[in-house]
Backbone as CSV, one residue per row, in Angstrom:
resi,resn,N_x,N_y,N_z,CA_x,CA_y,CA_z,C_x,C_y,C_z
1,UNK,-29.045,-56.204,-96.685,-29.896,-55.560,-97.673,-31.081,-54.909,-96.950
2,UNK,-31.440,-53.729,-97.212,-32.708,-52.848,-96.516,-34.241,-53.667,-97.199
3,UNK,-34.621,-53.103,-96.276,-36.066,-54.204,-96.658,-37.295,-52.875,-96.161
4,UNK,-36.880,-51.203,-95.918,-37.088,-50.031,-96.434,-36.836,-49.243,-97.672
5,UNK,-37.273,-48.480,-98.154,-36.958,-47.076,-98.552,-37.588,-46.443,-99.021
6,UNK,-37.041,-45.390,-98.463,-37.833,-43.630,-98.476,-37.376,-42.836,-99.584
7,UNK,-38.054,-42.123,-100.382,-37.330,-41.531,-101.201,-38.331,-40.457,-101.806
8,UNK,-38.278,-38.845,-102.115,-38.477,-37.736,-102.050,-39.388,-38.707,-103.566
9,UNK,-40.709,-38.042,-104.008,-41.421,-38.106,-105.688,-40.754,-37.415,-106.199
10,UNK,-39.993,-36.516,-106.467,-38.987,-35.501,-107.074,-37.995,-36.666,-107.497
11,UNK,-37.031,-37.199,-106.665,-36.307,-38.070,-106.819,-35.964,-39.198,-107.496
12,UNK,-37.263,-39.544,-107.532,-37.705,-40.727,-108.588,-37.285,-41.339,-109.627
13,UNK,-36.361,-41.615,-109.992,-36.265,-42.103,-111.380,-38.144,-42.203,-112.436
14,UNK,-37.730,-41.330,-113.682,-39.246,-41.820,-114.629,-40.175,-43.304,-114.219
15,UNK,-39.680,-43.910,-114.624,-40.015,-45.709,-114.924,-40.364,-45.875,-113.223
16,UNK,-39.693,-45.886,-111.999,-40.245,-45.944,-110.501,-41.231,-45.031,-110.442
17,UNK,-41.441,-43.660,-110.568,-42.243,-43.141,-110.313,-43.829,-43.444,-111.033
18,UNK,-43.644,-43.548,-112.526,-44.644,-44.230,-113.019,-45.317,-45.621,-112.840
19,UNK,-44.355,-46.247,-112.274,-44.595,-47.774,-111.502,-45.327,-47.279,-110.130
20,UNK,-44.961,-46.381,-109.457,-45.698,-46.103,-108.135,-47.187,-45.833,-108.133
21,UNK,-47.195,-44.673,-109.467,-48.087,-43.839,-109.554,-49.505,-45.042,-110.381
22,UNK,-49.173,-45.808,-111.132,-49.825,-46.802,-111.756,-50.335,-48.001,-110.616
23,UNK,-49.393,-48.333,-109.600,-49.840,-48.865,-108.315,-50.983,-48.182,-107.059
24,UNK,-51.113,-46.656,-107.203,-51.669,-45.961,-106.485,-52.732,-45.408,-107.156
25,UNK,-52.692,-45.526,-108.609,-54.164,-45.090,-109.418,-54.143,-43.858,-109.170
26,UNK,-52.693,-43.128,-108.859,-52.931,-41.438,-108.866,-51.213,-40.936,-109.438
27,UNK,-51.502,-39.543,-109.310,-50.148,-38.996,-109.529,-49.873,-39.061,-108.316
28,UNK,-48.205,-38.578,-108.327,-47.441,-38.291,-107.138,-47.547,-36.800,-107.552
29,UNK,-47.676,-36.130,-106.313,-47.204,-34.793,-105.865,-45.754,-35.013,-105.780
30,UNK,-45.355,-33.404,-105.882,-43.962,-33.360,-106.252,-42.946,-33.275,-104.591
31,UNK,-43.967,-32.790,-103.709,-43.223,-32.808,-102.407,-43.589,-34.154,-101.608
32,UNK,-44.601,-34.978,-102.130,-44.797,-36.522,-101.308,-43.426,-37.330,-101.538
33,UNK,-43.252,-37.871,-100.623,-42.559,-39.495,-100.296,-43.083,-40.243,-100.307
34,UNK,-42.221,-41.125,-101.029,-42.727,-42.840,-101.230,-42.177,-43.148,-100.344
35,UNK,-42.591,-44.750,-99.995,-42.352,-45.457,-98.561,-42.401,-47.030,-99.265
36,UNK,-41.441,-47.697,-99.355,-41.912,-49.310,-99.875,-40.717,-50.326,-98.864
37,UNK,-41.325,-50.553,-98.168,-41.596,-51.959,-97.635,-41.196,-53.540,-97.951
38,UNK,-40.487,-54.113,-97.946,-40.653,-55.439,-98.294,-40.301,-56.513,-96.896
39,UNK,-41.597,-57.328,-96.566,-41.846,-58.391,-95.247,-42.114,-59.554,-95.805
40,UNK,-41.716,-60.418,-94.767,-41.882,-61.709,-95.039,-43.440,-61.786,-94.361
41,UNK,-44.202,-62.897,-94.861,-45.213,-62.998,-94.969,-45.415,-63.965,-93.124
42,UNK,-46.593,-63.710,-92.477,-46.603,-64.474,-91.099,-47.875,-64.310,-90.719
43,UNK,-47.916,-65.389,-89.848,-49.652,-66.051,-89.238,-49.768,-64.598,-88.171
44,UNK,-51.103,-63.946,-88.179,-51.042,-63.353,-87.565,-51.501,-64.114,-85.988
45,UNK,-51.159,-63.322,-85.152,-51.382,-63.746,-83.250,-52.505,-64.194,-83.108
46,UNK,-53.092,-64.799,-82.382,-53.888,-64.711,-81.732,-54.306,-64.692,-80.324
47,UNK,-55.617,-65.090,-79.555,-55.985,-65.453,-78.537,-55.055,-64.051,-77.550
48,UNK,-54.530,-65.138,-76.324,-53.566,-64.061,-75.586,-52.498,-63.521,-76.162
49,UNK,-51.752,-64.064,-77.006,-50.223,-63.485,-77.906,-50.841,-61.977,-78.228
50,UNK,-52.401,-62.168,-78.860,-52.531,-60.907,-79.355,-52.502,-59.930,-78.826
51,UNK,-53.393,-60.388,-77.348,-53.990,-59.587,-76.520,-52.665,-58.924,-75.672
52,UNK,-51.238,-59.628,-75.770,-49.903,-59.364,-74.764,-49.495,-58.486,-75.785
53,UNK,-49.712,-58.742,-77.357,-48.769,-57.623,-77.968,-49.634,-56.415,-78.146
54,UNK,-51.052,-56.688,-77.923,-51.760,-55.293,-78.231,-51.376,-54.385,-77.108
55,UNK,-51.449,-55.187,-75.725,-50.882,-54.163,-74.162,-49.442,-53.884,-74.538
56,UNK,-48.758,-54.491,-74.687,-46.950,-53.935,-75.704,-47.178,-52.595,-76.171
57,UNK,-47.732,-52.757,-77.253,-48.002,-51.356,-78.167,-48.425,-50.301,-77.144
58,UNK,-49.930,-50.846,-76.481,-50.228,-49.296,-76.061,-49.029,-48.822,-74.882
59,UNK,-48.098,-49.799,-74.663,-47.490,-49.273,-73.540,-46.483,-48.331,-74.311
60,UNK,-45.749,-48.660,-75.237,-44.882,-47.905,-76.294,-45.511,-46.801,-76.708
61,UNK,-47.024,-46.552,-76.954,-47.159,-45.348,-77.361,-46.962,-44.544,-75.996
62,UNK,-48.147,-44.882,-74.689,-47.749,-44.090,-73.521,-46.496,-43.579,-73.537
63,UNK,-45.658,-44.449,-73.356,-44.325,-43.818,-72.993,-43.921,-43.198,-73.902
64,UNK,-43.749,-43.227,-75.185,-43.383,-42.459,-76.637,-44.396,-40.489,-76.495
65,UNK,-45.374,-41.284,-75.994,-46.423,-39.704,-76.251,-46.196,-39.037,-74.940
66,UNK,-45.524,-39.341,-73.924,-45.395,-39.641,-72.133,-43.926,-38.141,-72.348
67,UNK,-43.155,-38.652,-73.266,-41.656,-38.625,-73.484,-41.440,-36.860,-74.523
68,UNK,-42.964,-36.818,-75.362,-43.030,-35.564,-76.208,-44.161,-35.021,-75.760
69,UNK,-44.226,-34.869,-73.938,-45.426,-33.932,-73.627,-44.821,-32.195,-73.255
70,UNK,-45.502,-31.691,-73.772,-44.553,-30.207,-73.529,-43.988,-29.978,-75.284
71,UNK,-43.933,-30.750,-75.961,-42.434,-30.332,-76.579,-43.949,-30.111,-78.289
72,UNK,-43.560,-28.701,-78.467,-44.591,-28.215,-79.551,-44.627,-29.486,-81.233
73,UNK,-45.749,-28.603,-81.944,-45.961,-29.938,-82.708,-44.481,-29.927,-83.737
74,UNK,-44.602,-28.341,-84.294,-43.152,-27.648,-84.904,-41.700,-28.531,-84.638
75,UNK,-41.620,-28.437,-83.114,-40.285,-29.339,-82.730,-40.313,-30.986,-83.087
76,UNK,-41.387,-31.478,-82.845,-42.000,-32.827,-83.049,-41.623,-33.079,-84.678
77,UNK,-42.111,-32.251,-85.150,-41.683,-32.508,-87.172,-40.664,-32.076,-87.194
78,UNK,-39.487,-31.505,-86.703,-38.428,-30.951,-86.773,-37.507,-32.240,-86.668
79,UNK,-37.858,-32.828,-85.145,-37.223,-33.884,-85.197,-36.956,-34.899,-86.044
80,UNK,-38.619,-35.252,-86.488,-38.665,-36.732,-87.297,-38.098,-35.871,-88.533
81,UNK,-37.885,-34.718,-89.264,-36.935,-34.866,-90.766,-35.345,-35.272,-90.098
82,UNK,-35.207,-34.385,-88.958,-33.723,-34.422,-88.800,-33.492,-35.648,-89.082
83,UNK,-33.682,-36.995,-88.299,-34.112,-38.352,-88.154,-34.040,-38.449,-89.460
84,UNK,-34.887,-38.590,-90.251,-35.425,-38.881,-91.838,-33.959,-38.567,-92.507
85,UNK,-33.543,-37.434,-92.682,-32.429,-37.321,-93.353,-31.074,-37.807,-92.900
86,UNK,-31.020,-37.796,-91.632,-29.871,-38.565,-90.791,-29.566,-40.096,-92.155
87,UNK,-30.919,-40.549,-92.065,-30.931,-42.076,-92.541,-30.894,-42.075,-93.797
88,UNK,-31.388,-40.835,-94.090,-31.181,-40.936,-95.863,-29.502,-41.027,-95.953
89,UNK,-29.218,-39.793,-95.118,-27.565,-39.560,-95.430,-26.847,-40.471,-95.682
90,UNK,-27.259,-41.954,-94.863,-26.003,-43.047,-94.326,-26.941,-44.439,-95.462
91,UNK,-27.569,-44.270,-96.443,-28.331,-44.924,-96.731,-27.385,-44.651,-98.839
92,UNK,-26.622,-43.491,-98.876,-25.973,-42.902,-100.049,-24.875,-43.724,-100.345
């Protein structure tokens, strides 16, 4: 079971979208995406754990931002829909 999903405000079923929009104290725009989430609940880190997963991260962004140097912002959003819809596709 997905414990994501993405899904176009257009898309919406009435009753979800008004559930969103009543959660956010606004309307949805008609070209925004919703994004909902569901995690199990956990102690956050501390001490060194934190301090090993905070150096983790920044190392993932380096290399992530390391990996799209050169490559315009255009191609960069190009990618992440291709991506985006890839997952919608296999998600039908």
């Amino acid at each position: 079971m997905a414990n994501i999903a993405i899904q176009k405000a257009d898309e919406l079923p009435s009753d979800a979208r008004r559930a969103v929009e009543q959660v956010l104290g606004r309307a949805l725009e008609h070209d925004e995406e919703v994004s909902i989430m569901a995690l199990s609940p956990h102690e956050a880190p501390t001490g060194e754990a934190r301090e090993a997963l905070a150096r983790q991260l920044e190392d993932r962004i380096s290399k992530t931002a390391e990996r799209v140097r050169g490559v315009s912002t255009e191609e960069q959003e190009a990618a992440i829909d291709e991506a985006v819809n890839h997952v919608r596709s296999q998600q039908k």
